[in-house]
C-alpha positions as CSV (number, residue, x, y, z in Angstrom):
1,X,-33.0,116.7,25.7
2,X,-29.5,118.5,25.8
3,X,-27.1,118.4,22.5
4,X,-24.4,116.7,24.9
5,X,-26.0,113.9,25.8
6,X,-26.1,110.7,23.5
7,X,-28.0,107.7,23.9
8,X,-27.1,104.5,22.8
9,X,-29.5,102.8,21.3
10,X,-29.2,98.9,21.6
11,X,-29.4,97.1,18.1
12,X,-29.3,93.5,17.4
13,X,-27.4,92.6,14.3
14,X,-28.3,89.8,12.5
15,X,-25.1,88.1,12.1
16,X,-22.1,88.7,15.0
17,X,-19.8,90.3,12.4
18,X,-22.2,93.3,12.0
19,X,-22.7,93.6,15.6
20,X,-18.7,93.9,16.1
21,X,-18.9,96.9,13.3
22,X,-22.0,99.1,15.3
23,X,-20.7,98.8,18.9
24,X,-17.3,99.8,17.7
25,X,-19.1,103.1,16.3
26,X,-20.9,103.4,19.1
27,X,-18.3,103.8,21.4
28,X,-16.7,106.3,19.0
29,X,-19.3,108.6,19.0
30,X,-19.5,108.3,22.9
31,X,-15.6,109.4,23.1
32,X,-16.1,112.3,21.3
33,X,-19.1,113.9,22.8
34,X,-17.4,113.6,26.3
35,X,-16.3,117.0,28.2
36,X,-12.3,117.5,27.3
37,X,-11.4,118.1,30.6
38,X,-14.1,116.6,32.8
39,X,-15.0,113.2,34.0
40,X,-18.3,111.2,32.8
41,X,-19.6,108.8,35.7
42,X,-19.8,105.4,34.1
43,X,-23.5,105.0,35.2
44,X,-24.9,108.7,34.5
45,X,-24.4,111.1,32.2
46,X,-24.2,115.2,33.4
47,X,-27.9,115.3,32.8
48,X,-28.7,113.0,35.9
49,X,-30.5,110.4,33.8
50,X,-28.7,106.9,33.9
51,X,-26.8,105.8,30.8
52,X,-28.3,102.9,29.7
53,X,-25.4,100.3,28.5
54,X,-25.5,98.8,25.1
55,X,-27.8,96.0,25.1
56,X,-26.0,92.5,24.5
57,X,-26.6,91.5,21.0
58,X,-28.5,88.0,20.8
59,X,-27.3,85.4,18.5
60,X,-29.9,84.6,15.3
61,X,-29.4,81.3,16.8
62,X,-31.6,80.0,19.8
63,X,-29.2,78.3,22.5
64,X,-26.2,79.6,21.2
65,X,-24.6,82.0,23.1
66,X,-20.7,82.3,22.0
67,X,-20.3,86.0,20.3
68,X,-22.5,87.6,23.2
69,X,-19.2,86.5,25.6
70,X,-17.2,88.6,23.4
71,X,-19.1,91.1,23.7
72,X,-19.9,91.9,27.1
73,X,-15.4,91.1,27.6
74,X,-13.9,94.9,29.0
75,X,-11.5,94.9,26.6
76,X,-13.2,94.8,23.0
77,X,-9.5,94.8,21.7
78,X,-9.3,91.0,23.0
79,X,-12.7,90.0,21.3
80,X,-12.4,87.2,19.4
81,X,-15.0,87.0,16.9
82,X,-14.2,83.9,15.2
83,X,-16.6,81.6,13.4
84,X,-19.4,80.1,16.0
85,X,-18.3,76.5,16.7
86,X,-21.4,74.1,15.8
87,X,-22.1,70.8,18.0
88,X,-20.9,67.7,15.4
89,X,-22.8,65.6,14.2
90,X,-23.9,63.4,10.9
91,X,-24.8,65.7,8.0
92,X,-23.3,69.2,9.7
93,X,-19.8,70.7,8.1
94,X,-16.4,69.1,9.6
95,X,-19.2,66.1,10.8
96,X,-19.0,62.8,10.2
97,X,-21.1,61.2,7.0
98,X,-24.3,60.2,7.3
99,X,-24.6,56.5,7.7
100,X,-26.0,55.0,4.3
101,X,-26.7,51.6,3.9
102,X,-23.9,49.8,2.9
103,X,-22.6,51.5,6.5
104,X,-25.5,49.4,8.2
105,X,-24.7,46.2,6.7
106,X,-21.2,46.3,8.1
107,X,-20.6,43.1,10.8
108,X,-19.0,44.0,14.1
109,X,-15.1,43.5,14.3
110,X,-14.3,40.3,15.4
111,X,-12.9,39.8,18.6
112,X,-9.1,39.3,18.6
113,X,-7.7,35.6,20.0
114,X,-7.1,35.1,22.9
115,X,-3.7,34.3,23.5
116,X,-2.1,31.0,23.6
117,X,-1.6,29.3,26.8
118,X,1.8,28.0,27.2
119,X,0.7,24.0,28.0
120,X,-1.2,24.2,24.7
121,X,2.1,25.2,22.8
122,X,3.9,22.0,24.5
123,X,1.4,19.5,23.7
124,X,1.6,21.1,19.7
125,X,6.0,20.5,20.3
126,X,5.4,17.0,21.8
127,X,2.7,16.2,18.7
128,X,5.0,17.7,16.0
129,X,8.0,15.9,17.8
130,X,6.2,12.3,17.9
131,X,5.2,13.1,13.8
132,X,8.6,13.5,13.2
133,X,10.0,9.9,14.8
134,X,7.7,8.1,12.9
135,X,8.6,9.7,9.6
136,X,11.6,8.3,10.3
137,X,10.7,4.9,11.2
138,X,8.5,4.8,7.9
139,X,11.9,5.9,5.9
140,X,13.9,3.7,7.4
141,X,11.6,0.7,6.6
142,X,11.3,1.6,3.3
143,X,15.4,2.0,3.2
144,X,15.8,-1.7,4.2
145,X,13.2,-3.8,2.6
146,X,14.2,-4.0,-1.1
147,X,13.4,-7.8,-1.8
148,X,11.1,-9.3,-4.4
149,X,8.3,-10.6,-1.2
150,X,8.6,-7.9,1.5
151,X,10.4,-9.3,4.8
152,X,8.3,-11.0,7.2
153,X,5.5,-12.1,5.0
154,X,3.9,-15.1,6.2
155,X,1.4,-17.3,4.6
156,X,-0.9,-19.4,7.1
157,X,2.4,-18.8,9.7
158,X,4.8,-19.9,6.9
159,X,7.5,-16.7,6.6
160,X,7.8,-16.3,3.0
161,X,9.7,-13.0,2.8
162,X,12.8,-11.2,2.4
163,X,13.5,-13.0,-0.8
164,X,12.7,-13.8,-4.5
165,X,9.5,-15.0,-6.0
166,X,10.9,-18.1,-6.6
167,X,12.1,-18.7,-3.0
168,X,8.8,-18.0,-1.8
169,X,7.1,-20.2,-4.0
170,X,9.6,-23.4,-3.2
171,X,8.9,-22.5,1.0
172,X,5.1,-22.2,0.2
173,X,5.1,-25.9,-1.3
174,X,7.7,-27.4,1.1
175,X,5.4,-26.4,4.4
176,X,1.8,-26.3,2.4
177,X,2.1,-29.1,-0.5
178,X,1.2,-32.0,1.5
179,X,-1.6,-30.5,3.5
180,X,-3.3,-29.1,-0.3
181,X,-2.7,-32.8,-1.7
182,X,-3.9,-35.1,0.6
183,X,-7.1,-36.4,0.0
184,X,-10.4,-35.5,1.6
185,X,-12.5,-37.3,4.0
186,X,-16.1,-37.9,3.2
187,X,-19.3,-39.3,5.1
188,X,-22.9,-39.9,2.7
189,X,-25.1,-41.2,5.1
190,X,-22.7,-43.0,7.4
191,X,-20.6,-44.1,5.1
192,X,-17.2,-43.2,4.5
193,X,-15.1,-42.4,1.2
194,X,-12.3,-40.0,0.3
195,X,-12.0,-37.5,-2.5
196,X,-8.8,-36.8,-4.3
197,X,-8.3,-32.8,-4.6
198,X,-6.8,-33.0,-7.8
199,X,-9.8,-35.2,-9.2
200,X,-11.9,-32.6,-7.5
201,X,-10.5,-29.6,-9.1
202,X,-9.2,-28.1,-5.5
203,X,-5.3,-27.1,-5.2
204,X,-3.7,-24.2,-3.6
205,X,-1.9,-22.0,-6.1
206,X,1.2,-21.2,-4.7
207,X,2.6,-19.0,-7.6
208,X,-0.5,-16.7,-7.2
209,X,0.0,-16.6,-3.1
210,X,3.0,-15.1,-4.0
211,X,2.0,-12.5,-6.7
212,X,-0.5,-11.2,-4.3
213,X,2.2,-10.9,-1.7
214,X,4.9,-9.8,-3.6
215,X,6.0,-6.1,-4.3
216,X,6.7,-3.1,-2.2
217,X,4.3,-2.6,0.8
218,X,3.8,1.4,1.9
219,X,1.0,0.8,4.2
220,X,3.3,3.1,7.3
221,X,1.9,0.7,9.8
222,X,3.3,-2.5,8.1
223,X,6.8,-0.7,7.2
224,X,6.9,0.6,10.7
225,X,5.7,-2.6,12.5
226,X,8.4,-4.7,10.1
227,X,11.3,-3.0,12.4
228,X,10.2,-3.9,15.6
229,X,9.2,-7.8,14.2
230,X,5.9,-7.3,13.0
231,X,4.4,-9.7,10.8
232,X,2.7,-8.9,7.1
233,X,0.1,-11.5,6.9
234,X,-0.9,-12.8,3.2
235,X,-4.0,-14.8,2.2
236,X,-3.2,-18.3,0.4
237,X,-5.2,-18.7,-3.0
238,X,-7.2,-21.4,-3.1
239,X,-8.4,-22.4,-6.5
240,X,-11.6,-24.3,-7.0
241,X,-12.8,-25.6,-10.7
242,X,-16.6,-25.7,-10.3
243,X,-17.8,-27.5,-13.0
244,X,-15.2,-30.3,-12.3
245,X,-15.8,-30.6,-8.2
246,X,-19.6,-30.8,-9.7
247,X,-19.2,-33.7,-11.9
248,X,-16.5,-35.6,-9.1
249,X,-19.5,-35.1,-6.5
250,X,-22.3,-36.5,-9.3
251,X,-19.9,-39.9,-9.8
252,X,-20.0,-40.3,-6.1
253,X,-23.7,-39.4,-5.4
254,X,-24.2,-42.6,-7.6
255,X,-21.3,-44.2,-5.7
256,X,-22.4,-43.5,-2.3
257,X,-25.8,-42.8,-2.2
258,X,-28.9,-45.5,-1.8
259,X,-30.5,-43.6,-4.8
260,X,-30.0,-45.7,-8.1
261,X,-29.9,-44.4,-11.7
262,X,-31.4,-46.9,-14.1
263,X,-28.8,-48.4,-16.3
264,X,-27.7,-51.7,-18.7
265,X,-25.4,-53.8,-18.0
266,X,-23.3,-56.1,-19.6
267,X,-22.3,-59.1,-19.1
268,X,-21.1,-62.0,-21.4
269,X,-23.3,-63.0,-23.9
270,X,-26.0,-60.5,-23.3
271,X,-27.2,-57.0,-22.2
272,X,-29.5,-56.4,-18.9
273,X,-31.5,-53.6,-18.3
274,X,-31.3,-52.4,-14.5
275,X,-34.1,-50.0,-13.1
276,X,-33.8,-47.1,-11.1
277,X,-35.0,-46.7,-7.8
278,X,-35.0,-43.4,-5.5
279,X,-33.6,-43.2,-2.3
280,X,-30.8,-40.8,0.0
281,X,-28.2,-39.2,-2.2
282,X,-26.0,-36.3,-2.4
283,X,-27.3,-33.2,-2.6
284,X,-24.9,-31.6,-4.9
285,X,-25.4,-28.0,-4.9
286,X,-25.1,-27.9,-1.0
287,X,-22.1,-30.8,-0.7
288,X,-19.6,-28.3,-3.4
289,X,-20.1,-25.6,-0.5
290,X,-19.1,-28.0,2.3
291,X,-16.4,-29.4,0.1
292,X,-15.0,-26.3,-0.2
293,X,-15.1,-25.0,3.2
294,X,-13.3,-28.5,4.2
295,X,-10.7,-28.6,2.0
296,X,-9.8,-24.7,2.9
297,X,-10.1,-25.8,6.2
298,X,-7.3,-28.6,5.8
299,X,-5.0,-26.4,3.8
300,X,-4.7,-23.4,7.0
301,X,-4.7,-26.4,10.0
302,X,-3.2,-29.3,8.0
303,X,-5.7,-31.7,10.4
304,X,-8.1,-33.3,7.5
305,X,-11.3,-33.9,9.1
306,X,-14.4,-36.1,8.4
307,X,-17.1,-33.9,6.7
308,X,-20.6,-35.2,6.4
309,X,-22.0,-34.4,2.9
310,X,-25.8,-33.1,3.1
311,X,-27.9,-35.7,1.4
312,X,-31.7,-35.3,0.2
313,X,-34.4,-37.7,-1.6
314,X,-34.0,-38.2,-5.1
315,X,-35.9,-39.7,-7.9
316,X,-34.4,-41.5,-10.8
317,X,-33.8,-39.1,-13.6
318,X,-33.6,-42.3,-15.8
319,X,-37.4,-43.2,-16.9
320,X,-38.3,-47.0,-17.9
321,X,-39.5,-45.3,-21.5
322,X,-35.5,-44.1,-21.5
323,X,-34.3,-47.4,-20.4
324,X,-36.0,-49.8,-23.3
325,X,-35.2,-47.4,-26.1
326,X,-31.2,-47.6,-25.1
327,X,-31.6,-51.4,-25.1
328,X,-33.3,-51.7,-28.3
329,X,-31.1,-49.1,-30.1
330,X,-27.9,-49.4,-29.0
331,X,-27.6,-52.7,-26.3
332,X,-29.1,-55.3,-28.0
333,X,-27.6,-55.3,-31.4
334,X,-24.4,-54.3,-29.6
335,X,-24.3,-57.6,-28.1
336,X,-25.6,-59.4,-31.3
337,X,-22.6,-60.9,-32.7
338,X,-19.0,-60.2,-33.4
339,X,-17.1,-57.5,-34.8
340,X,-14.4,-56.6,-36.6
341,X,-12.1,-53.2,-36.9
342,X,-9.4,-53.3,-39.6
343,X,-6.7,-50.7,-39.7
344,X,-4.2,-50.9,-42.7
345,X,-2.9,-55.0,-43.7
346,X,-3.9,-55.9,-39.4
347,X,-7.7,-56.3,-38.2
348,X,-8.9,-57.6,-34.8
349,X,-12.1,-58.8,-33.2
350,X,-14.3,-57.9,-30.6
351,X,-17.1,-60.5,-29.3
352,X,-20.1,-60.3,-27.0
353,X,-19.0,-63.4,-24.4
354,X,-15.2,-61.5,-23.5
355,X,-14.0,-58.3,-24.4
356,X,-17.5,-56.1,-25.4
357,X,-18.7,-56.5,-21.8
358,X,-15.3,-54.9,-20.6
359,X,-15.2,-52.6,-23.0
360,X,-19.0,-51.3,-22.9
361,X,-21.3,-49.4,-20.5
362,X,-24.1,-46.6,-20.0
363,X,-24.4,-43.5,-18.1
364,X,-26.7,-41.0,-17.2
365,X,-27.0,-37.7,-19.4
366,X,-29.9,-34.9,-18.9
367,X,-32.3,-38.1,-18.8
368,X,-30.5,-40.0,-21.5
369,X,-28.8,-43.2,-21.6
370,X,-25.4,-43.0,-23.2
371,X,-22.5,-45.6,-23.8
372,X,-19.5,-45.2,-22.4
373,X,-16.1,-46.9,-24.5
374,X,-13.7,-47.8,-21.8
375,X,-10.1,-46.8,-23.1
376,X,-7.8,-48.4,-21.1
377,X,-9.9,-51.7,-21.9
378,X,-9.5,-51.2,-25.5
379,X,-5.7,-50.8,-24.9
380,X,-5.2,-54.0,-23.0
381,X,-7.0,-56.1,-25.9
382,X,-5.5,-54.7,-28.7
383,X,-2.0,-55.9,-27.0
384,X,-0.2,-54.2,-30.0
385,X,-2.2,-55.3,-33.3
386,X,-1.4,-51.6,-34.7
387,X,1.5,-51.2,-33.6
388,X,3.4,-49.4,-36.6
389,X,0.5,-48.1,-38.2
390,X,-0.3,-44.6,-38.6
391,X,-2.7,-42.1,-39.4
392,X,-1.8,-39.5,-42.0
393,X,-3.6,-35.8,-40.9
394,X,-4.9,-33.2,-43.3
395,X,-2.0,-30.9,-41.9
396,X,0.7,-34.0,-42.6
397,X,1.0,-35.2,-39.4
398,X,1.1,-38.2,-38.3
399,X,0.6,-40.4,-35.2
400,X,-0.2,-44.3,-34.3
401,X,-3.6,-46.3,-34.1
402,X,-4.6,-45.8,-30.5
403,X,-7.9,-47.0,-28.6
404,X,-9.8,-43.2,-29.1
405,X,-9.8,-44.1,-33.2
406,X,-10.9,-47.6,-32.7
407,X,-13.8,-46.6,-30.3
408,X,-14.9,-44.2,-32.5
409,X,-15.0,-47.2,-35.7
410,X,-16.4,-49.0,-33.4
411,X,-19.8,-47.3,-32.7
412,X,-21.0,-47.8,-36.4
413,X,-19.3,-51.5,-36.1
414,X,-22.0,-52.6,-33.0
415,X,-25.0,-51.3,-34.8
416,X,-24.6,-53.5,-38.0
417,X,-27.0,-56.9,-38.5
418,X,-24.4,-58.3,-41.2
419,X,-20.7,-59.4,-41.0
420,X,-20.3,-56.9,-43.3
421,X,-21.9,-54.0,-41.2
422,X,-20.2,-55.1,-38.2
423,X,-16.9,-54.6,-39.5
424,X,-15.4,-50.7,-39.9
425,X,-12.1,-50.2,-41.7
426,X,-10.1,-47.1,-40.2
427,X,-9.2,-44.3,-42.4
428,X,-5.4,-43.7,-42.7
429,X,-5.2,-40.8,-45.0
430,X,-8.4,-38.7,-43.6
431,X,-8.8,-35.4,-45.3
């Protein structure tokens, strides 16, 4: 091969920057071996064989391709030779991070509201706006209700507000205090009787209504209702004392009812025993409910109405074993003789023919006969034989002879067989 001829042998760098530095030699070394004053043919050299170009360098990198563009450029001036630009992507430089879990866990954004719709907004205006008129009306009934019972407080239709305590209590008993007093009207098979409330432990307790209606009210719908005449309705009290409605219904089981108790009675000269004998008679337990119900009933309407009392079968709780042993203890000797109670410088006398008989009787008790001293008796015999006398307490007070401290001298009195047991002295000066 001739001296003049150069052949460029194609190299392929490993990296693009050393591919830049051997073509630039390359093409040095071609310069300088051309003719000074000649021409070389861009596809032969002078020794006819064809020059073979300079083989495009390949990139280390399969599929990439972006320094071999600068390369096969006609002006190698204009190259640019920068960096290789790689694809993106998690884990490469200038990427984004690689997801790690706390990534993954992440929810999806929520989706933003939608917006209001403008009919929504008015109905919100129109609630706020109806909120705020009734704040008012609640203030405003608040502002003018400052009495002791709250204005328009009624009681079974009676208006017992806008006032004192007091003045509520006196128009509760002026519309209500007959209707609670009058006396209820009883039926015990088929026949009739009446039942005082007051013996029966019933009343209405006015000063109680009105504690329970008295004192500020901020319930809004009774404030609010109280401007536009709206009534505050209060329950009455009705009081019932249990044990006494039981005892008034007992006395007029016996009353009433064909069912008898055995019994003694008295009469002048002498005591008589009376058996029992079962028949129809009040049931107790049931009649208090019905008694109850009834005189409620009366009190709200003011109508008293007739109210059948339930009755059942009874037996005599008095046996004939009960019945001789009260006449042989207390009866007979009781109506043995005279006797005598002194009290002080006066004494009187009580005898079997006139006053014991009105002044003695027996009850029922759990099964037992018991006597019974009438009181008012005692008083109308006595007809003032103590009068001035009196009984000195322990504590230095003093007070009269009356009929309870002669009954009670007289029970020893009517069991005594002598004169001298028949007569009791009453203490003055008990310690």
């Amino acid at each position: 091969m001739s001296d003049d001829t150069t052949v460029l042998t194609p190299q392929h760098p490993p990296y693009p920057d050393q591919s830049d530095q051997s073509d630039q030699s390359a093409q040095a070394r071609a310069r300088q071996s051309a003719p000074a004053g000649g021409h070389v043919s861009g596809d032969t050299l002078t020794s006819g064989i064809p020059v073979v170009p300079p083989a495009e360098p390949r990139s280390p990198y399969p599929g990439f391709d972006g320094p071999q563009t600068a390369l096969n450029s006609t002006s190698h001036d204009d190259a640019d030779f920068s960096a290789p630009e790689y694809p993106a992507g998690p884990g490469t430089p200038g990427g984004p991070a690689a997801p790690g879990p706390a990534d993954k866990a992440q929810p999806a954004p929520a989706p933003r509201p939608a917006p209001a719709k403008k009919g929504r907004s008015k109905l919100v205006l129109a609630g706020a706006g109806a909120v705020g008129l009734l704040g008012v009306a609640y203030g405003a009934g608040l502002l003018l209700n400052h009495s002791d019972v709250p204005k328009r407080t009624t009681v079974l239709n009676v208006d017992i507000g806008g006032g004192t305590k007091e003045e509520a209590v006196n128009k509760l008993d002026a519309a209500l205090g007959k209707r609670a007093a009058t006396p209820l009207k009883l039926s015990v098979g088929g026949k009739q009787t009446e039942l005082a409330p007051d013996k029966a432990g019933l009343s209405l307790d006015s000063q109680a209504t009105v504690r329970a209606a008295a004192g500020s009210d901020y319930n809004p719908v009774s404030v609010i209702g109280s401007l536009f005449g709206g009534e505050r309705v209060a329950e009455p009290v009705i009081v019932v004392d249990a044990e006494k409605l039981s005892v008034a219904l007992a006395d007029l089981a016996g009353a009433s009812g064909t069912a008898t108790e055995a019994t003694i009675k008295f009469t002048p000269g002498k005591a008589v025993p009376v058996p029992g004998k079962a028949g129809q008679a009040i049931d107790v337990a049931r009649a208090m409910t019905s008694v109850k119900d009834a005189y409620r009933t009366q009190v709200e309407t003011g109508r008293p109405n007739v109210v059948e009392l339930p009755v059942t079968t009874r037996q005599p709780t008095i046996t004939q074993a009960e019945l001789d042993r009260a006449m042989k203890e207390f009866a007979e000797p009781a109506m043995s003789g005279l006797i005598t109670i002194k009290a002080g410088p006066k004494s009187i006398q009580f005898g079997p023919q006139r006053s014991l008989p009105r002044i003695l009787s027996m009850k029922p008790v759990e099964g037992r006969l018991v006597e019974v001293y009438d009181k008012k008796a005692i008083d109308e015999l006595l007809e003032g034989v103590f009068d001035g006398i009196a009984i000195t307490k322990a504590d230095g007070k003093q007070h009269q002879v009356s009929a309870d401290d002669v009954a009670q001298a007289m029970q020893g009195a009517l069991l005594g067989k002598t004169p001298a047991e028949r007569t009791a002295v009453i203490d003055l000066n008990p310690s």
